[in-house]
Backbone bond lengths (Angstrom), bond angles and torsions (degrees), N, CA, C in turn:
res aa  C-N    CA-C-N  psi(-1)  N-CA   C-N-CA  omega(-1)  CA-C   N-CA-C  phi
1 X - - - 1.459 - - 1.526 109.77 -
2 X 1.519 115.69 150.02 1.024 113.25 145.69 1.423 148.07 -12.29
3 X 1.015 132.73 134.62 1.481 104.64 178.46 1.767 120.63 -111.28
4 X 1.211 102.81 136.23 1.810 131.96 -144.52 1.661 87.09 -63.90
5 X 1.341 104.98 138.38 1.045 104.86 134.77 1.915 160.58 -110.25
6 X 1.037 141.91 124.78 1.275 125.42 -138.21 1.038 128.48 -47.65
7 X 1.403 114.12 -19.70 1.949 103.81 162.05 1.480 99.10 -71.10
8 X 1.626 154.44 -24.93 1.180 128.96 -179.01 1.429 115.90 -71.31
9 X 1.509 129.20 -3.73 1.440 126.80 -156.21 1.479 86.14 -74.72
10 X 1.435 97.45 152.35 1.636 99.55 156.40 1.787 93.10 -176.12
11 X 1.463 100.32 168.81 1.222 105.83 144.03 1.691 106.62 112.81
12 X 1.495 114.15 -133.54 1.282 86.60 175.88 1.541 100.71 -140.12
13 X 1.420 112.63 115.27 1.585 124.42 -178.87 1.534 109.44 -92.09
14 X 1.446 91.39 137.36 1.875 113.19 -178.05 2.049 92.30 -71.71
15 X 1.293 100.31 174.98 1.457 115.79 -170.89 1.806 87.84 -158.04
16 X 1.300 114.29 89.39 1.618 119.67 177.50 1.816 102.11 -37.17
17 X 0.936 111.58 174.98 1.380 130.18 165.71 1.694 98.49 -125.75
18 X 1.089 111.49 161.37 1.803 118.07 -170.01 1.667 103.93 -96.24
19 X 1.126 140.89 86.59 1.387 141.47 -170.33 1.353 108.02 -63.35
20 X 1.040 125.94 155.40 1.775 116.62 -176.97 1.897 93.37 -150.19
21 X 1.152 115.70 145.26 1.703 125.81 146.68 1.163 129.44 -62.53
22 X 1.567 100.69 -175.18 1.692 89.54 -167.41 1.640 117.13 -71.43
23 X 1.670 93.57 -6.77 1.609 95.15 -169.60 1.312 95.06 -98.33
24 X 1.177 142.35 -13.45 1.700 138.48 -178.56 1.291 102.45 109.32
25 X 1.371 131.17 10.35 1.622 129.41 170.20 1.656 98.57 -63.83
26 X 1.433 115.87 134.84 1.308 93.89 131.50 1.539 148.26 -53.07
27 X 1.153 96.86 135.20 1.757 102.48 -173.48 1.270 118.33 -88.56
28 X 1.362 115.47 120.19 1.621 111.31 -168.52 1.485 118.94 -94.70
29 X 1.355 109.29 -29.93 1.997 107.15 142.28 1.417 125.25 -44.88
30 X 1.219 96.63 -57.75 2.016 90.93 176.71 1.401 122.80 -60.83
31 X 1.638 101.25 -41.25 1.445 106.63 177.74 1.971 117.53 -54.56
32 X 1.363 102.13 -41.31 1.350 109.68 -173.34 1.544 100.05 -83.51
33 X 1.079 134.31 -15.29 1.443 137.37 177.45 1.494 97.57 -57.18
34 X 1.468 97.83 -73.46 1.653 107.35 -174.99 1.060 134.54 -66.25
35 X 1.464 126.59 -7.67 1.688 128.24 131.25 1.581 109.25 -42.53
36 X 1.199 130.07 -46.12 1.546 136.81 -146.79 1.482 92.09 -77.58
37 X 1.128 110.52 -57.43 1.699 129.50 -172.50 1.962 92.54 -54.53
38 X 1.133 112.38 -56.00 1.546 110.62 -168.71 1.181 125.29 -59.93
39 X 1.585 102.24 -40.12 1.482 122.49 168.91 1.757 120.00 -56.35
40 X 1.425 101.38 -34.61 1.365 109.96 -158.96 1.621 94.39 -72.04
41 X 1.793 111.24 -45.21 1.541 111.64 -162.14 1.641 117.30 -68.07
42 X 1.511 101.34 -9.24 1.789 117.48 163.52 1.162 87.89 96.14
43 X 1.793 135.69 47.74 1.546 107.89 131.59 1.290 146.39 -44.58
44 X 1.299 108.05 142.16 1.686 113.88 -170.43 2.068 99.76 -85.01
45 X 1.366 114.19 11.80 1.587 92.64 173.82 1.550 74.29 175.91
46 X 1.537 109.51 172.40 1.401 130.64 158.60 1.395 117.52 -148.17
47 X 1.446 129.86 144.79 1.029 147.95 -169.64 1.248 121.63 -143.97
48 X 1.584 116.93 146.65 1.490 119.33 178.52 1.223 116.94 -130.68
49 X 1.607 123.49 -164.03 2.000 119.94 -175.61 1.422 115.68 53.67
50 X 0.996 99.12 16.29 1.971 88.78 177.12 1.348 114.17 -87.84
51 X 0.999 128.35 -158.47 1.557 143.59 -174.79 1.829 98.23 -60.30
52 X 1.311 120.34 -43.26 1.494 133.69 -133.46 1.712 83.24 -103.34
53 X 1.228 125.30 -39.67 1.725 136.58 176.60 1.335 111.04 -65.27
54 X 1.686 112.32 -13.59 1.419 114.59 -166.66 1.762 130.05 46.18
55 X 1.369 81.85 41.02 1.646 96.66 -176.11 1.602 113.40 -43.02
56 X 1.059 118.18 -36.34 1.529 112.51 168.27 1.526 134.02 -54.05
57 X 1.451 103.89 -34.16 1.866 120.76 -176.22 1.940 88.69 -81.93
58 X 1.355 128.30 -8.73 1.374 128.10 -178.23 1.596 102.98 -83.46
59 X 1.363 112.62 134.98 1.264 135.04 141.66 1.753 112.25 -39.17
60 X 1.509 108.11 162.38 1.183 90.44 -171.97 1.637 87.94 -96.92
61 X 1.382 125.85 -15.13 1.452 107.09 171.12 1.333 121.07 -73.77
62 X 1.391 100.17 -17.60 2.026 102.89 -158.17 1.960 83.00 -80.33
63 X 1.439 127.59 -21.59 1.254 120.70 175.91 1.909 112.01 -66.57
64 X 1.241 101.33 -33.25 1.197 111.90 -156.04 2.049 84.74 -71.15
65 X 1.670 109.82 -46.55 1.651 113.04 -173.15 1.755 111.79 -72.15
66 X 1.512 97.72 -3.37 1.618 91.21 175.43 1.184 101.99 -88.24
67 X 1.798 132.73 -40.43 1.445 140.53 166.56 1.662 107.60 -37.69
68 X 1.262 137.32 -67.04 1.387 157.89 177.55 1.841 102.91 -56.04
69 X 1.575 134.29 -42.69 1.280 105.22 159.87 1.177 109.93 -62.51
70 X 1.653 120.76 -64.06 1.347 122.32 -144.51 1.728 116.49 -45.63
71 X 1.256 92.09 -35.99 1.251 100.96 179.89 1.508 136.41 -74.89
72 X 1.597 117.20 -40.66 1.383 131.59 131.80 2.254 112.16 -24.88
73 X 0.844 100.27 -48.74 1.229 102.31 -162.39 1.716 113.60 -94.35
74 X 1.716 116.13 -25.85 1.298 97.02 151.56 1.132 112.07 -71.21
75 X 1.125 134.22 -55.79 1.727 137.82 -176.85 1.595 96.52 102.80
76 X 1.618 138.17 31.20 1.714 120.80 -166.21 1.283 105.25 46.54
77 X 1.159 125.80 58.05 1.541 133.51 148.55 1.656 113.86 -87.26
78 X 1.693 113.30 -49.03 1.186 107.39 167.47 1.509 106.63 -139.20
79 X 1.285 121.24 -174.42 1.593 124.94 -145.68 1.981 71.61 -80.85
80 X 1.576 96.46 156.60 1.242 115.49 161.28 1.610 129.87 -129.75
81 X 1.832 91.32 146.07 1.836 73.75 -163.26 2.096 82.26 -144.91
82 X 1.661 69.23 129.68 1.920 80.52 155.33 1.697 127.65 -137.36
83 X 1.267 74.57 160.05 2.308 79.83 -153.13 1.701 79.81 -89.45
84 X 1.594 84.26 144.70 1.836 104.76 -166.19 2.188 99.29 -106.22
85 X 1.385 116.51 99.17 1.312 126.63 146.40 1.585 128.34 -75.07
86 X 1.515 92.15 134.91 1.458 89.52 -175.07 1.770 105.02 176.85
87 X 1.148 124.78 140.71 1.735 114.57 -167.99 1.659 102.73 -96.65
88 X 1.295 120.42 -17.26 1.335 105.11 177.71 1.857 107.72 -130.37
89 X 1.480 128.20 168.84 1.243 127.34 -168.76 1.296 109.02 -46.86
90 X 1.790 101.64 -50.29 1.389 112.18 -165.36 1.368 113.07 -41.01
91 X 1.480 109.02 -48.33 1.699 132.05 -151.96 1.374 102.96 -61.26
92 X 1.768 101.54 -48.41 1.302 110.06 -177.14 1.858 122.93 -46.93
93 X 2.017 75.94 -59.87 1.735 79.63 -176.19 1.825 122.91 -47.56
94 X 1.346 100.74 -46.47 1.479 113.25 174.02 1.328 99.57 -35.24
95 X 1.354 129.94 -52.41 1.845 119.65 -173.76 0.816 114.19 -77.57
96 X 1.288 116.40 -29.10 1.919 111.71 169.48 1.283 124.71 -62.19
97 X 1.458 108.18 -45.02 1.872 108.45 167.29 1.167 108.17 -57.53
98 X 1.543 129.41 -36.72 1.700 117.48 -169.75 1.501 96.31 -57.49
99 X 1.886 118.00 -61.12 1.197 132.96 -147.68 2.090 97.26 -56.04
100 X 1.339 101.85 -38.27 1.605 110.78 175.70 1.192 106.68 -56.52
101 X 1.186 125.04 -49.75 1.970 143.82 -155.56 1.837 90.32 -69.66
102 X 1.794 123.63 -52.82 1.527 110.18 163.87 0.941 156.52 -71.97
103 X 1.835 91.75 -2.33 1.593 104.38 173.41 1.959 98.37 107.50
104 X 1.559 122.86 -2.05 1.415 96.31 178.14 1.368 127.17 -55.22
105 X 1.713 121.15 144.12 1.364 119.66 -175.68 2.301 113.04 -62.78
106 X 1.568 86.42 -28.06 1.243 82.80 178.34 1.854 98.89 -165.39
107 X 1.600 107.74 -178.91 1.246 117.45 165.24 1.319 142.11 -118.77
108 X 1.233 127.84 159.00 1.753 108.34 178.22 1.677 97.40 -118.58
109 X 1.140 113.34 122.77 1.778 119.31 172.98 1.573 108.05 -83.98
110 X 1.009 130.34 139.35 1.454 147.36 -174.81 1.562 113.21 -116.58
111 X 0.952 142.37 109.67 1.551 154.56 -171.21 1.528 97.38 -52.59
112 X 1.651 111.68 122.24 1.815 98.93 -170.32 0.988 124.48 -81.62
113 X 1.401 121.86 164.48 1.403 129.87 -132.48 1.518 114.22 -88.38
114 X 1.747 136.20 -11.05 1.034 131.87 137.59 1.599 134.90 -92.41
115 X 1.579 93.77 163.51 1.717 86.07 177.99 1.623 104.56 84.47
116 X 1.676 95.03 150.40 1.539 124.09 170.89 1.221 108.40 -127.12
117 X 1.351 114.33 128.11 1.408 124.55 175.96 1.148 102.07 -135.07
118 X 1.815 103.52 175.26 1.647 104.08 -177.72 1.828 82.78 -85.67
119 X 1.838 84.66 -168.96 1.953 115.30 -179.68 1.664 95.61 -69.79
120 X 0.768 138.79 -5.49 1.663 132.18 177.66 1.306 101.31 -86.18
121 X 1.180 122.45 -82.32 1.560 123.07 175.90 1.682 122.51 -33.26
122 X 1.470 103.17 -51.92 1.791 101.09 163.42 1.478 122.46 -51.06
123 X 1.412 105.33 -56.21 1.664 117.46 -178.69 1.270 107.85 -64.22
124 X 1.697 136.78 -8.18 1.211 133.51 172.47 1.748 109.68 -97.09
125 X 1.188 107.86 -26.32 1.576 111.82 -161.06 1.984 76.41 -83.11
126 X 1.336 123.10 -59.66 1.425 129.80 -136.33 1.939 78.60 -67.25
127 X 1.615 124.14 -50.48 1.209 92.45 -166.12 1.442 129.44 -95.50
128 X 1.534 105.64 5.65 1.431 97.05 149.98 1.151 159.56 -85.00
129 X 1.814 102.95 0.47 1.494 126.85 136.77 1.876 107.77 -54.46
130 X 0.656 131.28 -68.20 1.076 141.95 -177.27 1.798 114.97 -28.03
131 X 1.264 91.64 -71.82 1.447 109.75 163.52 1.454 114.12 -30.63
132 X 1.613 117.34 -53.69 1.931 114.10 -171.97 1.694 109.86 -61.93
133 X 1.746 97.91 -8.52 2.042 69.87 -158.16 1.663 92.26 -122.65
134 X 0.827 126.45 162.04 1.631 154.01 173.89 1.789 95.70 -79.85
135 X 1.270 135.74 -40.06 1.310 145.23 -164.51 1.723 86.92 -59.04
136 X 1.663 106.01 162.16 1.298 100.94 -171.00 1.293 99.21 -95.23
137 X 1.492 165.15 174.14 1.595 136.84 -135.69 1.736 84.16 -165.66
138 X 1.420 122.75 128.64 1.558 127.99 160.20 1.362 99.17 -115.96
139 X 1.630 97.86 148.98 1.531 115.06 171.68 1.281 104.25 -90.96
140 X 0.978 137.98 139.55 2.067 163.28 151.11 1.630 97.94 -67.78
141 X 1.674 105.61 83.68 1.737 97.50 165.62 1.515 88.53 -113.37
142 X 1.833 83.60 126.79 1.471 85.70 179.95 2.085 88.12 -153.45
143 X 1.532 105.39 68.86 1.613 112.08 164.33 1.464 107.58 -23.77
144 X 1.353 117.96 -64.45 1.608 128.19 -141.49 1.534 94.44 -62.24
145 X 1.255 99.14 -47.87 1.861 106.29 -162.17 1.602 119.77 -74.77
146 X 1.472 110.98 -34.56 1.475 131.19 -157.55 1.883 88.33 -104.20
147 X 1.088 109.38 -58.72 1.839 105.06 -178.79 1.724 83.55 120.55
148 X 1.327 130.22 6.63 1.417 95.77 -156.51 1.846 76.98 -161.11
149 X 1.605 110.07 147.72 1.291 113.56 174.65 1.449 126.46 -171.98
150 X 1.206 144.40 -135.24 1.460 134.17 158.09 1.706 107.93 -160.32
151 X 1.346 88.81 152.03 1.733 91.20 -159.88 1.277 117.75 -89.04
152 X 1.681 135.45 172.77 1.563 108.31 -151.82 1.637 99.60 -95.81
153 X 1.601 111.90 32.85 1.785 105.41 151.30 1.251 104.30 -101.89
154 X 1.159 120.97 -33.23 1.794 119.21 174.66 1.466 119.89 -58.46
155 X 1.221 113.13 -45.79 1.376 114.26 166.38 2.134 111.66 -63.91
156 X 1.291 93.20 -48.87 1.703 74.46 172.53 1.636 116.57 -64.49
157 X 1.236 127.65 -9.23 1.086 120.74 -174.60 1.639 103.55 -95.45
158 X 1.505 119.73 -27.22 1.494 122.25 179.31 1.520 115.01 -69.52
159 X 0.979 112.64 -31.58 1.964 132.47 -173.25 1.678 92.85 -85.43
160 X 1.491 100.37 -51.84 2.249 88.20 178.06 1.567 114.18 -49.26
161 X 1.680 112.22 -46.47 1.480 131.62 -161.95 1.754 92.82 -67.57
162 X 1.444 118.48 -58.60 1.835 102.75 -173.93 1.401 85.01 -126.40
163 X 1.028 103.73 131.19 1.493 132.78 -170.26 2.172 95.12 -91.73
164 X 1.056 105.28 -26.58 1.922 88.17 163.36 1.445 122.83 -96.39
165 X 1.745 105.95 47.48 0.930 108.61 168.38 1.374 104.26 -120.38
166 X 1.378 109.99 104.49 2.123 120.57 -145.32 1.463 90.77 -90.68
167 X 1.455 139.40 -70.33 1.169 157.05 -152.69 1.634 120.00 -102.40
168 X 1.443 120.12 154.38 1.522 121.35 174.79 1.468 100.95 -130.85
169 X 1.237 105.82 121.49 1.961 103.89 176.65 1.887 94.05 -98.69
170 X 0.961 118.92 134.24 1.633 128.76 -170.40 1.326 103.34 -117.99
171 X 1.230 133.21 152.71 1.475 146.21 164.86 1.615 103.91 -122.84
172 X 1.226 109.25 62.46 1.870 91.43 176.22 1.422 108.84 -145.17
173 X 1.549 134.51 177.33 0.963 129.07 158.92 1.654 127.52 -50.83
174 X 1.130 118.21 157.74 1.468 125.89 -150.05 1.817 96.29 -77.90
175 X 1.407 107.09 -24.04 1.936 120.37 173.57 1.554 99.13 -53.36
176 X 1.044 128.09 -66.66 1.525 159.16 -169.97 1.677 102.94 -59.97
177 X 1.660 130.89 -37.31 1.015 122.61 -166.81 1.390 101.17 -113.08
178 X 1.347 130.70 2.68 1.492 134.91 -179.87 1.895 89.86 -96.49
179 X 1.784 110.80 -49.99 1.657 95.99 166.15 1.375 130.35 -29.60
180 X 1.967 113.16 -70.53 0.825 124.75 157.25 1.576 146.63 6.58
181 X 2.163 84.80 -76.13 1.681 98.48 150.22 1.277 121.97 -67.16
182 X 0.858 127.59 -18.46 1.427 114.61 -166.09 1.637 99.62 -91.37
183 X 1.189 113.75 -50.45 1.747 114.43 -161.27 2.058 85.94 -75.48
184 X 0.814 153.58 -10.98 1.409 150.71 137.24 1.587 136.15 -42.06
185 X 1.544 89.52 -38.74 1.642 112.07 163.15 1.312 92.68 64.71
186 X 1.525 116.66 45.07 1.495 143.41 139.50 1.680 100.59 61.91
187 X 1.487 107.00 22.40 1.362 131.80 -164.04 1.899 94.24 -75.96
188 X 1.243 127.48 -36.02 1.094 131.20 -148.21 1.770 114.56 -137.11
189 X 1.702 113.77 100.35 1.394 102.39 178.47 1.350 108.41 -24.54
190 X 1.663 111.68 150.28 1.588 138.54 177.77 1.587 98.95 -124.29
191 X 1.257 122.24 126.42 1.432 121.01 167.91 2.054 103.59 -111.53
192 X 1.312 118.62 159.90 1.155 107.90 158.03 1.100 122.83 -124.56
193 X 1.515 144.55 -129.15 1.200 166.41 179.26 1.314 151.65 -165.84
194 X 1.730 113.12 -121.21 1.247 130.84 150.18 1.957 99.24 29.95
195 X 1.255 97.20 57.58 1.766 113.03 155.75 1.399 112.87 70.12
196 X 1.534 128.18 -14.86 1.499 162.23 155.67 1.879 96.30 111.21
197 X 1.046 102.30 49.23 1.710 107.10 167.63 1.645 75.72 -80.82
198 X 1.944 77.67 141.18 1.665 98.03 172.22 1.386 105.78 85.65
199 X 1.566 137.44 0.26 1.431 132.35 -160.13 1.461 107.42 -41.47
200 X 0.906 121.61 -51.85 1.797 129.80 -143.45 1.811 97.94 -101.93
201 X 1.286 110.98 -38.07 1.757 110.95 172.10 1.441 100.28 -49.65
202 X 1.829 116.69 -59.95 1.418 121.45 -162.02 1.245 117.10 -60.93
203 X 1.334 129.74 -28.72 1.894 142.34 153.42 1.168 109.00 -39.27
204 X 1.529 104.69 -44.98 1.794 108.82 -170.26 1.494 134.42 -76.66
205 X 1.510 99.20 -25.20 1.394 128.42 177.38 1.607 107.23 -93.41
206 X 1.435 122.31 8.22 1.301 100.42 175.91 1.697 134.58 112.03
207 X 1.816 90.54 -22.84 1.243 91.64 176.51 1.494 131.40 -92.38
208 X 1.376 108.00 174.26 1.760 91.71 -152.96 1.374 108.08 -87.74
209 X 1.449 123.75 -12.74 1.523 106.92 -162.54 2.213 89.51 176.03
210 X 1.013 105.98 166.96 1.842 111.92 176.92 1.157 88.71 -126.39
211 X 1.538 112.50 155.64 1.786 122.02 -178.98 1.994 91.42 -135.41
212 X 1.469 96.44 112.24 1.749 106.49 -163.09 1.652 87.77 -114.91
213 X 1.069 99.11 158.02 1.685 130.66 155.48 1.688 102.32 -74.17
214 X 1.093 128.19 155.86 1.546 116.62 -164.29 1.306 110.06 -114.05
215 X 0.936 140.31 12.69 1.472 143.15 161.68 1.877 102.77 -34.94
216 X 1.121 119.58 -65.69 1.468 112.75 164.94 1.469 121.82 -95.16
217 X 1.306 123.14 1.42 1.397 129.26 -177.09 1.834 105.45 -18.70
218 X 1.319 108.83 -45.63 1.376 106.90 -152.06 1.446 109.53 -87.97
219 X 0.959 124.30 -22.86 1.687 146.13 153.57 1.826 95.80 -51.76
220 X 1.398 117.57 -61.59 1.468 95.87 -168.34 1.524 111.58 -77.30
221 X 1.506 121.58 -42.88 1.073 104.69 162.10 1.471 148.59 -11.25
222 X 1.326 104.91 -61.91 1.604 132.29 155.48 0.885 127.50 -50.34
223 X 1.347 137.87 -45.31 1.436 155.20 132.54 1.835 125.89 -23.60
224 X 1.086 98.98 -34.53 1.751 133.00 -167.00 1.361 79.58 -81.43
225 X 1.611 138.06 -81.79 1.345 157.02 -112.72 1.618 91.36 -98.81
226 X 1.061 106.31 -50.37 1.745 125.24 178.49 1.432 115.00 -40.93
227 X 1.461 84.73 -39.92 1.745 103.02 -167.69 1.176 110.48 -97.39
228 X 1.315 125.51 -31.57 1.574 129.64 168.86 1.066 110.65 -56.93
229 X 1.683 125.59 -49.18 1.095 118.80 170.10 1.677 141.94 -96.68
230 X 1.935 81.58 28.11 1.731 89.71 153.56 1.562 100.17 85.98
231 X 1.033 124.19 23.21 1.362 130.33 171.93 1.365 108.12 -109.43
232 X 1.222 135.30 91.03 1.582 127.53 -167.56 1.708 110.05 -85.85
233 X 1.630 92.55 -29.41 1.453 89.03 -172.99 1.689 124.58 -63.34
234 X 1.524 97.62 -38.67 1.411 133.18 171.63 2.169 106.08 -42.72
235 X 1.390 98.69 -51.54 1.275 115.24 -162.34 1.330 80.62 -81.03
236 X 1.195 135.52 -73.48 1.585 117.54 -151.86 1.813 107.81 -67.63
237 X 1.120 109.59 -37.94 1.612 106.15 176.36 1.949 100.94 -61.26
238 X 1.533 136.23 -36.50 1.488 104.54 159.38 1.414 121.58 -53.52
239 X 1.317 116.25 -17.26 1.157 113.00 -143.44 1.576 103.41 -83.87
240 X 1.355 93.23 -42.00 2.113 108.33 -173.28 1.350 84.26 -73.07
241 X 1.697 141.34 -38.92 1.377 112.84 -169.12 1.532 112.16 -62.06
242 X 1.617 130.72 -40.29 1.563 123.46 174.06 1.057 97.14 -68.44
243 X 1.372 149.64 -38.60 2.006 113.94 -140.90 1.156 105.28 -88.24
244 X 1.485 152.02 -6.32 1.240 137.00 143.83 1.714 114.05 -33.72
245 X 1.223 98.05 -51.08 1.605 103.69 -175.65 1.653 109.36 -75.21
246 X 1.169 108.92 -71.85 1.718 103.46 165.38 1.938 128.35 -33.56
247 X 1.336 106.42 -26.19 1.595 113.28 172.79 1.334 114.09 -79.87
248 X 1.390 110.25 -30.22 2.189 125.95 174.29 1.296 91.12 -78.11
249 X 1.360 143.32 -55.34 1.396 135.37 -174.42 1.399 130.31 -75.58
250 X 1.244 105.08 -6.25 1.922 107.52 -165.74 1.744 87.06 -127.73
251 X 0.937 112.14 85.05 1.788 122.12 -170.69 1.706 95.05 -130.99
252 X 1.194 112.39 -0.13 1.890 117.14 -166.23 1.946 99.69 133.93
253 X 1.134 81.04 155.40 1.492 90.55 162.30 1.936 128.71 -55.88
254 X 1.033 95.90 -54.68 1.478 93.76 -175.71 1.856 110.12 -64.79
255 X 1.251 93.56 -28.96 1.510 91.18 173.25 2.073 104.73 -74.73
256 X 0.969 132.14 -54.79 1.477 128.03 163.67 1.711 111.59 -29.00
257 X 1.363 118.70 -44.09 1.015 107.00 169.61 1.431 121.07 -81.42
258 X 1.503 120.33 -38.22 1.356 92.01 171.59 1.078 111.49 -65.80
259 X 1.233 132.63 -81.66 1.334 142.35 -153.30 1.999 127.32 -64.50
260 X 1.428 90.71 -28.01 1.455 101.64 174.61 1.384 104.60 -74.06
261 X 1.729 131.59 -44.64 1.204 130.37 154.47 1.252 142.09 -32.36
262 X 1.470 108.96 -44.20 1.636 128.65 171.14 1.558 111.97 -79.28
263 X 1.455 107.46 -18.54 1.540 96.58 176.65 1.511 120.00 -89.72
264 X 1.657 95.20 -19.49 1.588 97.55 171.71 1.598 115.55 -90.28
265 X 1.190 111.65 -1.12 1.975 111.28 175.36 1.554 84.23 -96.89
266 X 0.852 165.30 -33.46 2.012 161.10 126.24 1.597 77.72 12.94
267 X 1.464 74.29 -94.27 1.643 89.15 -148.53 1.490 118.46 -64.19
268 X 1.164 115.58 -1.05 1.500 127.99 168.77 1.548 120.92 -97.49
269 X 1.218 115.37 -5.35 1.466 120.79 -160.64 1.360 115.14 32.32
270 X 1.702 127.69 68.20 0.818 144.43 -171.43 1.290 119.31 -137.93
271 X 1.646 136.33 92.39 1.088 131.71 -140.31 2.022 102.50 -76.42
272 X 1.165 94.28 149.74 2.161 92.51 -175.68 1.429 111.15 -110.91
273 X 1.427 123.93 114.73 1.228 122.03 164.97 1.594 110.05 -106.88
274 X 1.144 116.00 156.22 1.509 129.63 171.33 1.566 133.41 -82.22
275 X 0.889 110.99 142.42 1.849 101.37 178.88 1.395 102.28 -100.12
276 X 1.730 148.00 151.59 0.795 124.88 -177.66 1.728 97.00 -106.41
277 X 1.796 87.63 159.09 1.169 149.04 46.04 1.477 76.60 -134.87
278 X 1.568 108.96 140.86 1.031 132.11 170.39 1.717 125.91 -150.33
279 X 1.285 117.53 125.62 1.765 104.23 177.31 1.485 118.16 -35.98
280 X 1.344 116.56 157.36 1.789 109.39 -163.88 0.893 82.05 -146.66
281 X 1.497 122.72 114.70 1.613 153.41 151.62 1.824 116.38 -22.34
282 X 1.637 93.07 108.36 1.661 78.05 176.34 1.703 115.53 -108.75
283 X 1.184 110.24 -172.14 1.792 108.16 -160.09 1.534 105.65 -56.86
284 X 1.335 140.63 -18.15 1.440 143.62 174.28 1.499 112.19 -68.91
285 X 1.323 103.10 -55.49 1.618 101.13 178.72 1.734 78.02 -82.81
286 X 0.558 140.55 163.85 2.011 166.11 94.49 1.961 86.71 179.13
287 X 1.383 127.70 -21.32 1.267 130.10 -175.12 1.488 95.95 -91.44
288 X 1.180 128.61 -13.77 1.640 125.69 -171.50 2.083 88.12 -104.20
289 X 1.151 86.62 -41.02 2.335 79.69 178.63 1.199 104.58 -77.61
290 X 1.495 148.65 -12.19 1.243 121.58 161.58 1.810 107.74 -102.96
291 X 0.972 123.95 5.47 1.431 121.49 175.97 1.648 104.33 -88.73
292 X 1.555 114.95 -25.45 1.507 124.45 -178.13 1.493 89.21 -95.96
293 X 1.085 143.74 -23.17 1.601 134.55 -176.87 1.790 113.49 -63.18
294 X 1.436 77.89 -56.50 1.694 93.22 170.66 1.637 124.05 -52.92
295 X 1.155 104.99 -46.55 1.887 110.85 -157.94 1.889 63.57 -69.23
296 X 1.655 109.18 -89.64 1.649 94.46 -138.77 1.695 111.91 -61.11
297 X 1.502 127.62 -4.54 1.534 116.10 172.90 1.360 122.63 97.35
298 X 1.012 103.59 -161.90 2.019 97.41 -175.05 1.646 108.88 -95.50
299 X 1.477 121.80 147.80 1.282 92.93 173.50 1.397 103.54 -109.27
């Protein structure tokens, strides 16, 4: 395909989870499985390295071989985007040229992973990544998850300062991401998250699209499409069918990975091993992931 431009993004983009074997390799069958599965349910984009990929337990090469499937395996079917880890500028840029070198449509930068600083130091580190690449560049404000973030005048002031910073991927309540739009002056795609709690508010307020881990991908999808085309009732009835499951899975991150992981190898028939150190599923949740496997089905 063509390649997208950031006012066309929309919709609802997968966020891989990092599949591993029994020995903790990544698995490059599973991995390419679960593109296949994502693709099939009619995502509008796919993305990897985020919070949900466990980009941190990644090597910086095994990041570089998750860039090189994902991309092989959409084939430019839909826009592609990978979130860039890394503790210093340099580190960053290095992933951004790879992510350029496969063809991603764009990137998401993530505030690095040590240290507290004020909004000056972020807004300087975030746009001089920004600055190396031609790719169209989103910021990852995500306070809740990271401990650390910038508020939605800092972000209007970071997007004024480098203008190829096209997109905002958000992790917050739907109160917080309608601000967002607004103190932006709706100037600047808004993506959200956080498991698509809130699906049908975040449509309503403006924003352009949720970027999920796919355990329910295919439920929001449907929901997304429902709603685009003006069917609200349609959209909110997908909607109550995931959030039982999305409210057991979006409890914190480490719980998304265990458990949001195990519910999508359920429904994927895709067996789940862990990399350590990782939360380890006890008999309540693994009785709550196949009781949620069942109601919503295989995807």
């Amino acid at each position: 395909m063509a390649k997208s431009k950031p006012d066309d993004f929309h919709g609802i983009h997968a966020i891989l989870y990092a599949l591993f074997d029994e020995n903790e390799r990544l698995d490059r069958a599973a991995m390419r499985r679960q593109v296949e599965i994502c693709l099939a349910t009619g995502v509008h984009g796919m993305a990897a390295l985020g919070l949900a990929t466990e980009v941190a337990k990644l090597t910086e090469a095994e990041r570089r071989t998750v860039m090189d499937w994902t991309a092989q395996d959409t084939a430019g079917k839909v826009p592609l985007a990978f979130t860039i880890f890394g503790a210093s500028i340099a580190e960053q840029v290095a992933q951004v040229r790879h992510a350029e070198s496969v063809g991603a449509d764009w990137v998401i930068l993530q505030p690095p992973p040590g240290g507290s600083y004020g909004a000056p130091e972020y807004i300087r580190f975030s746009g001089s990544v920004a600055e190396a690449t031609d790719l169209p560049v989103a910021i990852q404000n995500a306070p809740a998850f990271f401990g650390r973030g910038l508020t939605s005048d800092e972000i209007r002031d970071l997007v004024t300062l480098h203008p190829n910073i096209r997109l905002i991927k958000g992790e917050g309540p739907v109160t917080d991401i309608a601000g967002l739009i607004e103190r932006t002056e709706g100037r600047i795609p808004v993506f959200n998250g956080r498991g698509g709690l809130e699906l049908i508010d975040n449509f309503r307020i403006g924003c352009r699209g949720m970027i999920l881990a796919p355990d329910c991908v295919d439920l929001a999808v449907r929901a997304y499409e429902a709603f685009r085309a003006g069917d609200e009732a349609k959209a909110e009835a997908e909607y109550e069918t995931m959030l039982p499951a999305a409210v057991f899975v979006m409890q914190g991150i480490e719980n998304l990975i265990c458990y949001g992981k195990r519910l999508f190898g359920a429904r994927a028939g895709i067996p789940i091993h862990d990399r350590a150190p990782a939360m380890r599923p006890n008999a309540t949740g693994l009785e709550l992931v196949e009781r949620f496997a069942r109601r919503l089905g295989r995807i």
